[in-house]
C-alpha positions in Angstrom: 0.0 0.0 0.0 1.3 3.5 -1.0 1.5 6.1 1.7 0.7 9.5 1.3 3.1 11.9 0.5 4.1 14.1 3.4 5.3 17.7 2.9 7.9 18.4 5.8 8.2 21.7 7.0 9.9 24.6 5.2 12.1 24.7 8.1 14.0 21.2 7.7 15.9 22.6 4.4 18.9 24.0 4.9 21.0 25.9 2.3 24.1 26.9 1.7 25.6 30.5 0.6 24.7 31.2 -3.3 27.6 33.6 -2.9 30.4 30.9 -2.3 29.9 29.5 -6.0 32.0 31.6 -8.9 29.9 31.5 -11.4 31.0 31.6 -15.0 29.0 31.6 -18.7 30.2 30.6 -21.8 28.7 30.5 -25.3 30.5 27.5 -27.2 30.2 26.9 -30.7 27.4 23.6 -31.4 30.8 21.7 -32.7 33.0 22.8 -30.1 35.0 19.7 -28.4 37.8 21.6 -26.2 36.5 24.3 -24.5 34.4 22.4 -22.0 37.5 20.6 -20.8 39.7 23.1 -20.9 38.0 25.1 -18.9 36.8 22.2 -16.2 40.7 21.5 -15.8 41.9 25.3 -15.4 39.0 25.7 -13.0 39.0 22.5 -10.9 41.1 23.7 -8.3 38.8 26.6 -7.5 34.8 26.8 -6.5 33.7 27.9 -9.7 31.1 26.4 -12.1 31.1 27.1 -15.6 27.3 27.2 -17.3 27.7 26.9 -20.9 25.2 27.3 -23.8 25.8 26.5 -27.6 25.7 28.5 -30.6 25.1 27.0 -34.0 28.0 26.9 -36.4 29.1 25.9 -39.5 32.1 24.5 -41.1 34.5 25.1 -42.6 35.7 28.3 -40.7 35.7 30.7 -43.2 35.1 34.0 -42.4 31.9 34.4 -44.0 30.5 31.4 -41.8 31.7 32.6 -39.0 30.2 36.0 -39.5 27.1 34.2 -39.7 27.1 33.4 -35.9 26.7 37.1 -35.5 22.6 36.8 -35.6 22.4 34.1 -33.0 24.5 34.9 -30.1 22.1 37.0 -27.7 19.7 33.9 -28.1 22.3 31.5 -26.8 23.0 34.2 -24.7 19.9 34.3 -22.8 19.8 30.1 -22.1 22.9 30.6 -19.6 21.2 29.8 -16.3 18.3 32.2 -16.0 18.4 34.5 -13.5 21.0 33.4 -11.8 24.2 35.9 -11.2 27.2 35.3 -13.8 30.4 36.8 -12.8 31.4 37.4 -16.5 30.8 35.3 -20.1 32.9 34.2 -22.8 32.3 33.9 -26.2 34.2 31.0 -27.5 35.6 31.7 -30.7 38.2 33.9 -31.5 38.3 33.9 -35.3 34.3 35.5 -34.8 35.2 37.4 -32.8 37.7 39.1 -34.7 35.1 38.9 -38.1 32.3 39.8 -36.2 34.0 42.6 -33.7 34.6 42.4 -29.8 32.0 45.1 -29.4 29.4 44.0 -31.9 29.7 40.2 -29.9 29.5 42.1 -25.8 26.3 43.9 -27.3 24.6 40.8 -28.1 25.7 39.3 -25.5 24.8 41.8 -23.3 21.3 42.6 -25.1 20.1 38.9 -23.3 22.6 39.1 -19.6 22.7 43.0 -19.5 26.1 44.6 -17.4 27.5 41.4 -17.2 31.5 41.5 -18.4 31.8 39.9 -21.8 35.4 38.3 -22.9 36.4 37.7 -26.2 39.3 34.9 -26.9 41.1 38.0 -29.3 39.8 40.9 -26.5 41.3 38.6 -23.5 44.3 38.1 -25.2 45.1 41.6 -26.2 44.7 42.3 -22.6 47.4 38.7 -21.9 49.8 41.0 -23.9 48.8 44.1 -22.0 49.9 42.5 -18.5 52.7 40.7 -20.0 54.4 44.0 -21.5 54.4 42.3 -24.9 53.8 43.9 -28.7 55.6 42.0 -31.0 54.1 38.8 -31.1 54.5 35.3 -32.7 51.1 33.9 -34.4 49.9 30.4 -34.9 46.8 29.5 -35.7 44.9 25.9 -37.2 42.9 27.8 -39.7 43.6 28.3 -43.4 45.0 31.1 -44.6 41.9 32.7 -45.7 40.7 32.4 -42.3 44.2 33.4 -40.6 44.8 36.6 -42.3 42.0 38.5 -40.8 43.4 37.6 -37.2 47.3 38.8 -37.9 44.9 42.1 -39.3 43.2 42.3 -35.9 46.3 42.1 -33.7 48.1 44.7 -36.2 45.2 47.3 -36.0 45.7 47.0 -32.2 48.9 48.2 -32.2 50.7 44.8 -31.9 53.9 43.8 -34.4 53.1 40.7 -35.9 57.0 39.1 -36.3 55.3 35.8 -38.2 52.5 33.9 -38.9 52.2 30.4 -39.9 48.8 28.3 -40.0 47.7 24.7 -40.0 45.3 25.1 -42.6 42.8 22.8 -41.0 39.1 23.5 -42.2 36.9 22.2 -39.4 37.0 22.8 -36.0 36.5 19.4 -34.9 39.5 18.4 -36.8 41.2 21.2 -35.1 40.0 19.5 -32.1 42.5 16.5 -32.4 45.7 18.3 -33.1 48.2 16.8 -31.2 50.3 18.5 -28.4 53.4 17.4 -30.0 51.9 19.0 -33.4 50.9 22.7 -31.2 54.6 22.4 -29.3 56.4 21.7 -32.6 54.6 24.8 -35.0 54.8 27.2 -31.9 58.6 26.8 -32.0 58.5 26.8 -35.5 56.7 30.5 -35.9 58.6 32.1 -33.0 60.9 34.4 -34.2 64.3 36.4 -32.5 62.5 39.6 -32.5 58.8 38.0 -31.2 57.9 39.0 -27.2 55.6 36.5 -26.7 53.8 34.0 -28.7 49.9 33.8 -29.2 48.1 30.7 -30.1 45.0 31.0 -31.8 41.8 28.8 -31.6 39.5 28.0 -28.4 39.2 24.4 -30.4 42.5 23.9 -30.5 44.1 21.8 -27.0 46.7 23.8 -26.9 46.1 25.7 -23.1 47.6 22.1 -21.4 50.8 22.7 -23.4 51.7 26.4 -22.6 54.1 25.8 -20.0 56.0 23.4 -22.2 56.2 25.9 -25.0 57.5 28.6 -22.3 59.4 26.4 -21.0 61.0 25.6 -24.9 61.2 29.4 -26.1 61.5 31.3 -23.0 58.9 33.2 -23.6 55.6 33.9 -22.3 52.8 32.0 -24.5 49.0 32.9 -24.7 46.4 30.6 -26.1 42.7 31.7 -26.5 41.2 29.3 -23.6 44.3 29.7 -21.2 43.9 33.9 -22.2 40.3 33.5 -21.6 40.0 31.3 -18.5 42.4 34.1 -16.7 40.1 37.7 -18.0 36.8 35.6 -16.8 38.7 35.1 -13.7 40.2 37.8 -13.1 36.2 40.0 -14.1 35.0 37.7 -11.6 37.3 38.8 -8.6 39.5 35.9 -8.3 42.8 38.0 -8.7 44.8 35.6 -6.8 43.9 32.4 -8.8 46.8 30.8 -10.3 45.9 27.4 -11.2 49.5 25.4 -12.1 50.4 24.2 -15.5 49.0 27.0 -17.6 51.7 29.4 -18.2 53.0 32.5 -16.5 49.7 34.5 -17.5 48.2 33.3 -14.0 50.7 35.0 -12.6 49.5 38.4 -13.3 46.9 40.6 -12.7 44.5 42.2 -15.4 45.4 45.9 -16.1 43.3 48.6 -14.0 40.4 48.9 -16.1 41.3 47.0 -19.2 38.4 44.5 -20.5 38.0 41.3 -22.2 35.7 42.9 -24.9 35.6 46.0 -26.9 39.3 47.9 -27.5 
């Protein structure tokens, strides 16, 4: 015989502090395979929970498909965790972001999660650069050359030096996905250059945050990759200024630049 169900008094639950949670948004590309991991690695040591929601993509990642994203990112947008408090959100996808525009992607972005800090992969790392006291940089990316030359563009327009620039010339990003580390390690040595300050590798689908400290480590210089650049702007937006999880490159060292932002230059 079934018993009735009993409703126990409001009193009996108990709940902890909704403040003690970090919490952190990202839009991710429907095909993206790395980000998600990346980002549950980086953050593992620390009480933070990433909320992510997907934007459809296509491939290959040509400029004019990425630009197509534009349309569609406040919806994804406004499917991160409704109403609850996000300490910043990240748009994963740097070759948008640079097509589209850091601005043009916080404003729709924003137009869904209004005055909460929006990070770029190319905004976040202009700002790596920034703390790192680097301009002439070193650029690798997986895409084709169609797809690379607007990024070496972007970084130039921002007042960086851009001393090479070599590409994979992969087409899909779920391709990108499986690049080995000895593959990233080997080209990122390959592009560096004498006269290069630091070294930037390009690509939130790319693995290549896990093998930054081996590249420093290599070159002697400091390396930035989208999701290890991004990881440390959402951080650092969201008040953790003294988390420096291990293994990720001297980035975590540092602190983000008095009123510098992951977005909009």
């Amino acid at each position: 015989m079934t018993q009735p169900t009993v409703s126990l008094s409001s009193e009996v639950a108990r709940f902890r502090d909704r403040s003690e949670t970090v919490r952190l948004g990202v839009v991710a590309l429907s095909s993206d395979l790395t980000t998600e991991p990346d980002f549950a690695t980086i953050f593992a040591p620390a009480d933070v929970a990433v909320h992510v929601s997907r934007v459809r993509n296509a491939n290959p990642t040509t400029p004019a498909n990425l630009r197509k994203m534009a349309g569609r990112l406040t919806e994804a947008a406004s499917l991160l965790v409704d109403g609850v408090p996000l300490g910043a959100i990240y748009y994963s996808c740097t070759s948008a972001s640079v097509v589209i525009g850091d601005a043009e992607v916080a404003a729709s972005i924003n137009a869904a999660r209004p005055g909460v800090p929006v990070v770029t992969p190319s905004g976040a790392a202009r700002q790596a650069f920034a703390a790192l006291g680097a301009r002439r940089i070193a650029l690798l990316t997986p895409y084709t050359i169609e797809t690379t030359e607007p990024m070496a563009a972007y970084f130039a327009a921002n007042g960086f030096d851009v001393t090479a620039c070599a590409c994979l010339g992969i087409e899909d990003d779920r391709d990108m996905a499986h690049v080995t580390a000895e593959t990233i390690v080997a080209a990122a040595r390959a592009v560096d250059t004498p006269e290069a300050e630091a070294i930037f590798i390009s690509c939130t689908a790319l693995p290549a945050a896990g093998v930054a400290a081996s590249i420093e480590a290599a070159t002697g210089k400091p390396v930035v990759t989208s999701n290890q650049a991004g990881a440390w702007a959402l951080a650092r937006h969201a008040g953790l200024a003294d988390f420096r999880p291990a293994g990720f490159g001297r980035l975590f060292d540092l602190p983000m630049a008095p009123g510098a932002t992951g977005a909009a230059a």
